[in-house]
C-alpha positions as CSV (number, residue, x, y, z in Angstrom):
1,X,175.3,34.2,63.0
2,X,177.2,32.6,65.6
3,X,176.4,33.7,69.1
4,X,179.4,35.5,70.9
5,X,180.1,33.4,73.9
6,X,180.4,35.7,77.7
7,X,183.4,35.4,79.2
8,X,183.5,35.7,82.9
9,X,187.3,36.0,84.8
10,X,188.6,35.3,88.2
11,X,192.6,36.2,89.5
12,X,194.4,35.3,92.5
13,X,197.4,33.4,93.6
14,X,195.6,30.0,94.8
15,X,198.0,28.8,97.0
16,X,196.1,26.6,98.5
17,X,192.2,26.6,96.6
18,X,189.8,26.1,100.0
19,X,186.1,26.0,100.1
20,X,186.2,29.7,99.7
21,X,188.0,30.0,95.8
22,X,185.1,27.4,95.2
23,X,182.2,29.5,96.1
24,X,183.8,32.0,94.6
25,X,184.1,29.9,91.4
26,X,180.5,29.1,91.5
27,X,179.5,32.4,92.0
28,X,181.6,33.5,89.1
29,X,180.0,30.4,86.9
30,X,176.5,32.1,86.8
31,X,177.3,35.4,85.0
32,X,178.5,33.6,81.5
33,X,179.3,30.7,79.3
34,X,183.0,30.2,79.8
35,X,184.9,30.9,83.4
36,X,188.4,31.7,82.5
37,X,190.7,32.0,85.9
38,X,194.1,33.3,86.1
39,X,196.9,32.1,88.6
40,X,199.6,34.5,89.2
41,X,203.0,33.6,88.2
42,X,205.7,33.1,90.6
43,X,207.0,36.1,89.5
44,X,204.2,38.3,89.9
45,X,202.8,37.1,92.9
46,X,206.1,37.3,94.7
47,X,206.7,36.3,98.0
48,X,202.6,36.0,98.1
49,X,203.4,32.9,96.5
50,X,204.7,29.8,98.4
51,X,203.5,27.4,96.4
52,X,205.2,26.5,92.7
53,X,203.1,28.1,90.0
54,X,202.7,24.9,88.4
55,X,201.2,23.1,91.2
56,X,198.7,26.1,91.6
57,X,198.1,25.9,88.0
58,X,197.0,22.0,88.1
59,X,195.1,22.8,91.1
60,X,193.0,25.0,89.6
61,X,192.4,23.2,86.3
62,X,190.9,20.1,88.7
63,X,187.8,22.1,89.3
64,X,184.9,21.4,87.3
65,X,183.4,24.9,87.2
66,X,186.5,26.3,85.7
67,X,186.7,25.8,81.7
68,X,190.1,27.4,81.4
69,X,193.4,28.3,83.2
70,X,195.8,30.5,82.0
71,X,199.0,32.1,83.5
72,X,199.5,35.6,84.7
73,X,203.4,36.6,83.9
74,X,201.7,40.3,83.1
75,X,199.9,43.1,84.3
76,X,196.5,42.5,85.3
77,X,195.0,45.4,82.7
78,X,197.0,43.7,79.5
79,X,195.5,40.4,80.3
80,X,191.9,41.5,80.6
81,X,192.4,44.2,77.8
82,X,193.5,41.0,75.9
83,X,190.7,38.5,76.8
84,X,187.7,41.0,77.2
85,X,185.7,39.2,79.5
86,X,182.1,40.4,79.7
87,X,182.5,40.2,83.5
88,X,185.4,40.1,86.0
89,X,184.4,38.7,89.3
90,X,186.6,39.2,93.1
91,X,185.8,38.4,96.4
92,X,183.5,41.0,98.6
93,X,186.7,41.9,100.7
94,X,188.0,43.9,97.5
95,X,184.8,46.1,97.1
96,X,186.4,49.0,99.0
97,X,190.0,49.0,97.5
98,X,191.5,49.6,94.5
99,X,191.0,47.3,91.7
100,X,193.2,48.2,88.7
101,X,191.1,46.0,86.6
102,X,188.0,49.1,85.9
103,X,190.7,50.7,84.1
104,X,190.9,48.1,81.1
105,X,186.5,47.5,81.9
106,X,186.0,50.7,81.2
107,X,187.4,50.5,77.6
108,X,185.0,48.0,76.2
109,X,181.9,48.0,78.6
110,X,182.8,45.1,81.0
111,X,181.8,44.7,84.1
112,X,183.3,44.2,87.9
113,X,180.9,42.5,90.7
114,X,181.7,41.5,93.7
115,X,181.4,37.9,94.9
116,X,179.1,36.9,97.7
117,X,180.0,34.2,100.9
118,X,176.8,32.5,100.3
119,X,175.8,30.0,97.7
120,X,172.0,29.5,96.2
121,X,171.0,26.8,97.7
122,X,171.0,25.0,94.2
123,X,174.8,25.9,93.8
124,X,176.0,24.9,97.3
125,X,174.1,21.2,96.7
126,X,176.2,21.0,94.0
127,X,179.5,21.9,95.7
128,X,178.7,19.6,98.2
129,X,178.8,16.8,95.6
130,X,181.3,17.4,94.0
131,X,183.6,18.1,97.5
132,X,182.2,14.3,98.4
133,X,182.8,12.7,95.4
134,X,186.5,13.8,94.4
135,X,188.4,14.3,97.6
136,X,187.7,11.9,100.4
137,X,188.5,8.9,101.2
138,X,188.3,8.3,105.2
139,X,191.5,9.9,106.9
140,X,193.3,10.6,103.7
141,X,195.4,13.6,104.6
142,X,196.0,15.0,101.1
143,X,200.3,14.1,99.8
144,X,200.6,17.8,98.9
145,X,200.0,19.0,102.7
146,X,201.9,16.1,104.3
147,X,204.9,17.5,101.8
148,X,204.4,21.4,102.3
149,X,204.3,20.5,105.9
150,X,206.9,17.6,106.3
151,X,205.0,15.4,108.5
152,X,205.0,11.8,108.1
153,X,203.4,8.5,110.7
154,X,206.7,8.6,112.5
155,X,206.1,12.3,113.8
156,X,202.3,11.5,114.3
157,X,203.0,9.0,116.7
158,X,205.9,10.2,118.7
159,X,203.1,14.0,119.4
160,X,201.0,10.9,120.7
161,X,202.6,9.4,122.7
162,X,203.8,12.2,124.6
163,X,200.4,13.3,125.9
164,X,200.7,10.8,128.5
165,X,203.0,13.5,130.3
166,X,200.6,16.4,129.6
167,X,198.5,17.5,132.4
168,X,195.2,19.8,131.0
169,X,192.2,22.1,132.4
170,X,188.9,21.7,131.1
171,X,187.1,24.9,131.8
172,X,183.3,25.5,130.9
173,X,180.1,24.3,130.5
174,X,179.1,20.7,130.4
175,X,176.2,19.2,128.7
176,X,174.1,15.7,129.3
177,X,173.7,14.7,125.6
178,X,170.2,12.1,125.8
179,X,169.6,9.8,122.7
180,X,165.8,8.8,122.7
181,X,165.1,6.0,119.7
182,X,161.5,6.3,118.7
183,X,159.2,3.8,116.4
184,X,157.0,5.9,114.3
185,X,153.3,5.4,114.7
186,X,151.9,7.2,111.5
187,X,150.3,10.7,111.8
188,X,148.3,12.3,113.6
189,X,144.3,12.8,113.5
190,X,143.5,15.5,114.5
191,X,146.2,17.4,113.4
192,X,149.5,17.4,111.3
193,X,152.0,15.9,113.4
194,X,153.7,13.1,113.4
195,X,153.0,10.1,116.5
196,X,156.1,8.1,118.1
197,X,156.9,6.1,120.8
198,X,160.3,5.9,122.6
199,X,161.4,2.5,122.3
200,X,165.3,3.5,123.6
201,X,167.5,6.2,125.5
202,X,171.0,6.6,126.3
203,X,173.1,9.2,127.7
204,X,176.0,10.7,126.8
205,X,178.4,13.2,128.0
206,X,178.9,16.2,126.2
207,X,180.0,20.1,126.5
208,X,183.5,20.4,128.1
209,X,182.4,17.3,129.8
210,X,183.5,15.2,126.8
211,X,186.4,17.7,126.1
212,X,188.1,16.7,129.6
213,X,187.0,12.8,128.7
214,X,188.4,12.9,125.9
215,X,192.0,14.5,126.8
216,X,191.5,11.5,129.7
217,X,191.4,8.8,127.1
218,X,193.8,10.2,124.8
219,X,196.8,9.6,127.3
220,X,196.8,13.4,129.9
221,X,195.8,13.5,133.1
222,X,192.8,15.8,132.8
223,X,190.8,18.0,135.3
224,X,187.2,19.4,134.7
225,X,185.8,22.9,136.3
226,X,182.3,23.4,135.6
227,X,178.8,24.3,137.1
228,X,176.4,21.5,137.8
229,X,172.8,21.0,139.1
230,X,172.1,19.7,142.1
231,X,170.2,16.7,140.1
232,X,169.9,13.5,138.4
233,X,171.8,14.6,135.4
234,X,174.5,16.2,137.5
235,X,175.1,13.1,139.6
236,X,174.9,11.3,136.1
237,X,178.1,13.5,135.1
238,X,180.3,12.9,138.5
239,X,179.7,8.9,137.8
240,X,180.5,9.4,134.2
241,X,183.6,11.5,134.7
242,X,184.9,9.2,137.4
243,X,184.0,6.3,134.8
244,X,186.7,8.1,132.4
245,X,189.4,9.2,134.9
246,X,188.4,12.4,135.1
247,X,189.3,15.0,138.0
248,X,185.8,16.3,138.6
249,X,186.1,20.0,140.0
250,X,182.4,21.1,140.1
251,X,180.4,23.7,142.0
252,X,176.6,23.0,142.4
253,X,174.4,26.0,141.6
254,X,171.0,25.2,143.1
255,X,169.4,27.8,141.0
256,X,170.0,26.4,137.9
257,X,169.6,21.8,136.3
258,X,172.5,20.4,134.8
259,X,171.8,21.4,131.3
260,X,170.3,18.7,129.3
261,X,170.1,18.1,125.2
262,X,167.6,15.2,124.5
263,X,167.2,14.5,120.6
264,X,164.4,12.2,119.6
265,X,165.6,10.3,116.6
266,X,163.8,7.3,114.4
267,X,166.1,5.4,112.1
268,X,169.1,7.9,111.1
269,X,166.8,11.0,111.1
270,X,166.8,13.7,114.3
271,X,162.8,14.3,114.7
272,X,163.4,16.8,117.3
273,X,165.8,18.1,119.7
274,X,164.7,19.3,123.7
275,X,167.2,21.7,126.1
276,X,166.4,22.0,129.0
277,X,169.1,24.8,130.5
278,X,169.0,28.4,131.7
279,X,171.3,30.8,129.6
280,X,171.6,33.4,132.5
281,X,175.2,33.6,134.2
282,X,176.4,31.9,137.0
283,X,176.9,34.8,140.1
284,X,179.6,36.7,141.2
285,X,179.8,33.8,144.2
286,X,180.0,31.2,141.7
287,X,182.3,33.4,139.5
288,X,184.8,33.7,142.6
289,X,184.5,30.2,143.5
290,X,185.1,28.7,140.0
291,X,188.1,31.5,139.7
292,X,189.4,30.0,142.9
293,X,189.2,26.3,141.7
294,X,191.0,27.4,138.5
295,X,194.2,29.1,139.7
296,X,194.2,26.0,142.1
297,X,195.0,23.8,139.1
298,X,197.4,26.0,137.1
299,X,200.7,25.3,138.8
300,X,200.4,21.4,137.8
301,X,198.6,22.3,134.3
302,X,200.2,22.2,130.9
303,X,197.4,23.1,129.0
304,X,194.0,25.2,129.7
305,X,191.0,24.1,127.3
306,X,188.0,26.8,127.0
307,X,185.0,24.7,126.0
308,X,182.0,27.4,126.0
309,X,178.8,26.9,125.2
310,X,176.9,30.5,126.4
311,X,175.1,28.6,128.9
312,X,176.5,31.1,131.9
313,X,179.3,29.1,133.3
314,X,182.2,31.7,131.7
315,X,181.1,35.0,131.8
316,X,183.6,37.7,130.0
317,X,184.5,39.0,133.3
318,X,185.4,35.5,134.8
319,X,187.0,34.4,131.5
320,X,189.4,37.5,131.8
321,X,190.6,36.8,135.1
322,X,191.4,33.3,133.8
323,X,193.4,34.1,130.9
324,X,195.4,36.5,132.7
325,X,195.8,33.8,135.6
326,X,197.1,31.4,132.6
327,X,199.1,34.3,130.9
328,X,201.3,34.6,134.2
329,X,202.3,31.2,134.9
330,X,202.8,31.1,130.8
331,X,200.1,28.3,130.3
332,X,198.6,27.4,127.1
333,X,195.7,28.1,126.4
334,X,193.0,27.2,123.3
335,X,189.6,27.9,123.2
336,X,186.4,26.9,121.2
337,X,182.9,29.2,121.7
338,X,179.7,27.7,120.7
339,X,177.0,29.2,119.2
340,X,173.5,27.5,118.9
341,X,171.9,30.5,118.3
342,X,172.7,34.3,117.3
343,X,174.1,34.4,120.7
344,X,177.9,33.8,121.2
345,X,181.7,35.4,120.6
346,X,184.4,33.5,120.2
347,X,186.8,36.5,119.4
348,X,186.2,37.3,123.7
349,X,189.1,34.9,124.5
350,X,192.4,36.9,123.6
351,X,195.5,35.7,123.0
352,X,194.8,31.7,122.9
353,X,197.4,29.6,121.2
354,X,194.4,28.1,119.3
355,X,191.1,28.8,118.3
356,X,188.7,26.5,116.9
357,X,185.5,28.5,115.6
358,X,182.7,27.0,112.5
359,X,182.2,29.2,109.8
360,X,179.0,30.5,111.6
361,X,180.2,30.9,114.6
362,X,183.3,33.4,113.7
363,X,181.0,35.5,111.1
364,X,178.7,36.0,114.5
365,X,181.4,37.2,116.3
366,X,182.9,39.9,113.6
367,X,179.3,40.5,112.2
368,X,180.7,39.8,108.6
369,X,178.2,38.1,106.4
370,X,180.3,39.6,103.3
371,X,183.9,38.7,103.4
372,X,185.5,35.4,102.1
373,X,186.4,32.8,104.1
374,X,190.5,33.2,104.3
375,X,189.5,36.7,105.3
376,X,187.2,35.9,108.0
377,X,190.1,33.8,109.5
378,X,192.5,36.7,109.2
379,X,190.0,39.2,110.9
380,X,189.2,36.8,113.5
381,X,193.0,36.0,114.4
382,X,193.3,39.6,115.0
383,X,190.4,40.3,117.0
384,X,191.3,37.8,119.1
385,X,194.8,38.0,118.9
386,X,195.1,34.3,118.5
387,X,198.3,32.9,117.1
388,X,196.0,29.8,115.0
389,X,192.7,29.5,113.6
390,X,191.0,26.4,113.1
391,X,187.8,27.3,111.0
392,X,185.1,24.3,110.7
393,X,183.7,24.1,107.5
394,X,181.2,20.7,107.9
395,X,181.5,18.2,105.1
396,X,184.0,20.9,102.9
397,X,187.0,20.2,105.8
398,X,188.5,22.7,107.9
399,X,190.6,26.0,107.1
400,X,193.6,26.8,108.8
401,X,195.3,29.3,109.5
402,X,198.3,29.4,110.9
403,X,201.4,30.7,112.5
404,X,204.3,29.2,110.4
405,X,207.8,29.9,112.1
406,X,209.4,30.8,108.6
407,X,206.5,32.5,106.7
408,X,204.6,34.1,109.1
409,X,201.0,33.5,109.1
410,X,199.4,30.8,106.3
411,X,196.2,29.7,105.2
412,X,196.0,26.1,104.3
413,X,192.7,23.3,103.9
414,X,192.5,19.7,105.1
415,X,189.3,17.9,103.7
416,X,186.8,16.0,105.9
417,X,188.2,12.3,106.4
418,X,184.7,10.8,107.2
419,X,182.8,11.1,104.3
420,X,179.6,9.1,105.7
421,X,179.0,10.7,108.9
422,X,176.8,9.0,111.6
423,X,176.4,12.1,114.0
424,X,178.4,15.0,113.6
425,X,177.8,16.2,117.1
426,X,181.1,16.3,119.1
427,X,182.9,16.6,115.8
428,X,184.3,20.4,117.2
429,X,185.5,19.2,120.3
430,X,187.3,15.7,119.4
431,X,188.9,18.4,116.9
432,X,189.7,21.0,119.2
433,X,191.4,18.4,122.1
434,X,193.6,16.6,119.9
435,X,194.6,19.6,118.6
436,X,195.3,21.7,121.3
437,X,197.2,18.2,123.1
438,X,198.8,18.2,120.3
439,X,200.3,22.0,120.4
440,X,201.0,21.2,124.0
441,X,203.1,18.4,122.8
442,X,205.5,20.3,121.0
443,X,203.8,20.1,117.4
444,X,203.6,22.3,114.8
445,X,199.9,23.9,114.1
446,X,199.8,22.2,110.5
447,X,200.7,18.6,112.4
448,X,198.2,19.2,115.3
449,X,195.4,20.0,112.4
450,X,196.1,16.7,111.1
451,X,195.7,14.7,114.4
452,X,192.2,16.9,114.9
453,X,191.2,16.2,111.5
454,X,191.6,12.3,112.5
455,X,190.4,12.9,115.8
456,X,186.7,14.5,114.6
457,X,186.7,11.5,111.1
458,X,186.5,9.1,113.9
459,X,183.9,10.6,116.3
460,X,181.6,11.4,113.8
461,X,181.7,7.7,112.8
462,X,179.4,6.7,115.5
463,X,175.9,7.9,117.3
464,X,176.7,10.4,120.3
465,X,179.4,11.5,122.1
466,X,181.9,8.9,123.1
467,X,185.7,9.6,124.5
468,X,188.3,8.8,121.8
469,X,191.3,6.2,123.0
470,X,194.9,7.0,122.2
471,X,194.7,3.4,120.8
472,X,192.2,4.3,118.4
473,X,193.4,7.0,117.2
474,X,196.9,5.5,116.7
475,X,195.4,2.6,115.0
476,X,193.2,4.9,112.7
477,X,196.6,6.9,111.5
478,X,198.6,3.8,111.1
479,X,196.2,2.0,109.1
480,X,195.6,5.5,106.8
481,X,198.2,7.8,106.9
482,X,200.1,7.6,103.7
């Protein structure tokens, strides 16, 4: 007797299908033979819908874990009722609302589970393949988003050229990135470890340190506030700075070293990685002082840039007082909160024109381990009442989402560009820069994304952190952008 083969079924509109339909997919894939997924018709998804139905359609049939596609032009109970799947799957964010679907389960014994954000580890390897191998080809901005979004080279390079006239704050901690190359020696006899010697070291800057290079080399004139040690390191960052054209604003704290990353590396592997830093914040003195320093920049400022790192330098009171300093001489602001650890919360800077958050990073802040990805944007847009999300994804690209003047708020994907990445450190803030110049230009969110997107393909091309060029970037879009 033939063997009755398990359906499994997943629903939804699929405007635009991100790294989190995916997982979902994959999740889905594991609880039968055949994955059947239906795309809502124009009709029935409404004004939900603002992309044709066919285009969603094709979308979805391009994924290899779905085996079939069909079209929803019904209710959702006659479809399942019709097609019996042994299991319907949704994300976790639906687990506490209705789902008309038990209704029609119920009849024949099917089941309705919940999907999870996280991938076995087996599953995610293979996402990550397949994401590789089908969509990238360095700084290809997929045709359907350069249509949705009507952006073409022309555009690209007119929000370019005008940050020559923008004038931006760097607030926040900066970093010494060190680069130590080491010849392997063998192991160890007496114990376990593994024996190198350094044979090379270089220094880079990093933290808002590269931020405010960066906005330097791209064309603004660009101002840095920050704490520094009184050091080698910290006189390492004045030189550098000056180097790049930098207006260093600094404020030496005696009590604390220039905070210092050192990775030891041997070929293309990181071995290990050293910080030497002091988390604490910076006093009240230093608070005032740094508050003073700020407002002193804001009447020739176009743009404010948050680059924290939880190392102290922006407490929540301090950062308060800035925003509000901002808010009244109507200064943009973006902001991007890192967290190396389980310490950090982007969602503390309110009402920033951008955000620019990993995955990680914003599920730390809303302590939601659960939810799917478009819905983590959504509840961190809120919380922060932020009018754009960037959220990183690593190799699977970046979601956005985003203000859009006509449709109100959208969710959208770009892919990553660089598909052979040399360091991904300083990918975040080459992204969150260009970006934010970008908005400060006069560009839409979905064009900014696109000169990030560039922006963090080209850092993570080469070994540390090194301040993009307007001419590189130009070149880069004119020689890819299609």
């Amino acid at each position: 007797m033939e063997q009755k083969t398990e359906l499994v079924f997943v629903s939804g509109n699929f405007n635009v299908l991100h790294a989190g339909h995916i997982r979902l997919f994959a999740f889905a894939r594991n609880f039968g033979d055949e994955l059947i997924v239906g795309v809502n018709s124009d009709r029935i998804a409404g004004d939900a819908a603002y992309i044709q139905e066919t285009l969603r359609l094709e979308a979805v049939q391009t994924n290899s874990w779905v085996d079939r596609v069909v079209l929803i032009d019904e209710p959702i109970n006659d479809l399942v009722e019709r097609l019996k799947p042994a299991v319907v799957v949704k994300g976790r964010e639906f687990e506490h609302l209705e789902n008309v679907e038990e209704e029609a389960l119920s009849y024949y014994g099917g089941r309705l589970i919940f999907g999870t954000s996280e991938l076995p580890i087996s599953s995610r390897n293979i996402l990550a393949g397949e994401l590789a191998s089908s969509n990238y080809k360095m700084a290809a901005i997929p045709p359907s988003y350069i249509k949705q979004h009507d952006i073409n080279l022309e555009m690209l390079q007119k929000i370019i050229n005008e940050f020559n006239s923008l004038r931006v704050a760097v607030l926040g901690d900066l970093i010494v990135d060190e680069y130590i190359s080491c010849e392997g020696l063998g192991m160890s006899q007496e114990d376990t470890s593994l024996v190198v010697t350094p044979v090379d070291k270089r220094r880079f800057l990093g933290g808002a340190g590269i931020v405010a290079a960066h906005a330097s080399q791209l064309g603004a004139s660009s101002s840095l506030i920050t704490i520094l040690g009184n050091d080698e390191c910290g006189e390492f960052a004045r030189q550098t700075l000056s180097k790049y054209r930098v207006e260093e604003i600094s404020i030496v704290d005696d009590s604390r070293p220039t905070t210092l990353k050192q990775r030891f590396r041997s070929g293309s592997k990181t071995l290990l990685r050293v910080s030497h830093l002091i988390q604490s914040s910076v006093s009240p003195n230093l608070q005032d002082r740094i508050y003073e320093k700020f407002v002193a920049t804001l009447d020739q400022c176009d743009l404010v840039v948050f680059s924290d790192f939880n190392y102290g330098c922006l407490p929540q009171q301090l950062v308060e007082k800035c925003i509000s300093a901002a808010a009244a001489r109507n200064v943009m602001c973006v902001a991007d909160s890192q967290s190396s650890s389980q310490v950090g919360d982007v969602s503390r800077f309110h009402n920033m024109t951008l955000i620019s958050a990993t995955e990680r990073e914003a599920r730390i802040a809303l302590r939601d381990h659960d939810d799917g990805l478009a819905v983590i944007a959504d509840k961190l847009r809120n919380a922060a009442k932020a009018q754009n999300i960037l959220l990183k994804l690593g190799e699977d690209g970046v979601l956005l989402h985003m203000r859009s003047d006509s449709r109100g708020v959208l969710t959208n994907e770009l892919p990553a560009l660089n598909p052979r990445p040399v360091d991904v450190a300083g990918a975040g803030d080459s992204m969150l820069i260009a970006s934010g110049l970008a908005l400060a230009a006069g560009a839409t969110p979905w064009a900014a994304a696109v000169l990030g997107t560039y922006s963090a393909a080209i850092q993570i091309g080469r070994l540390g952190n090194k301040p993009l060029s307007q001419s590189e970037l130009v070149a880069t879009i004119q020689a890819n952008f299609s």
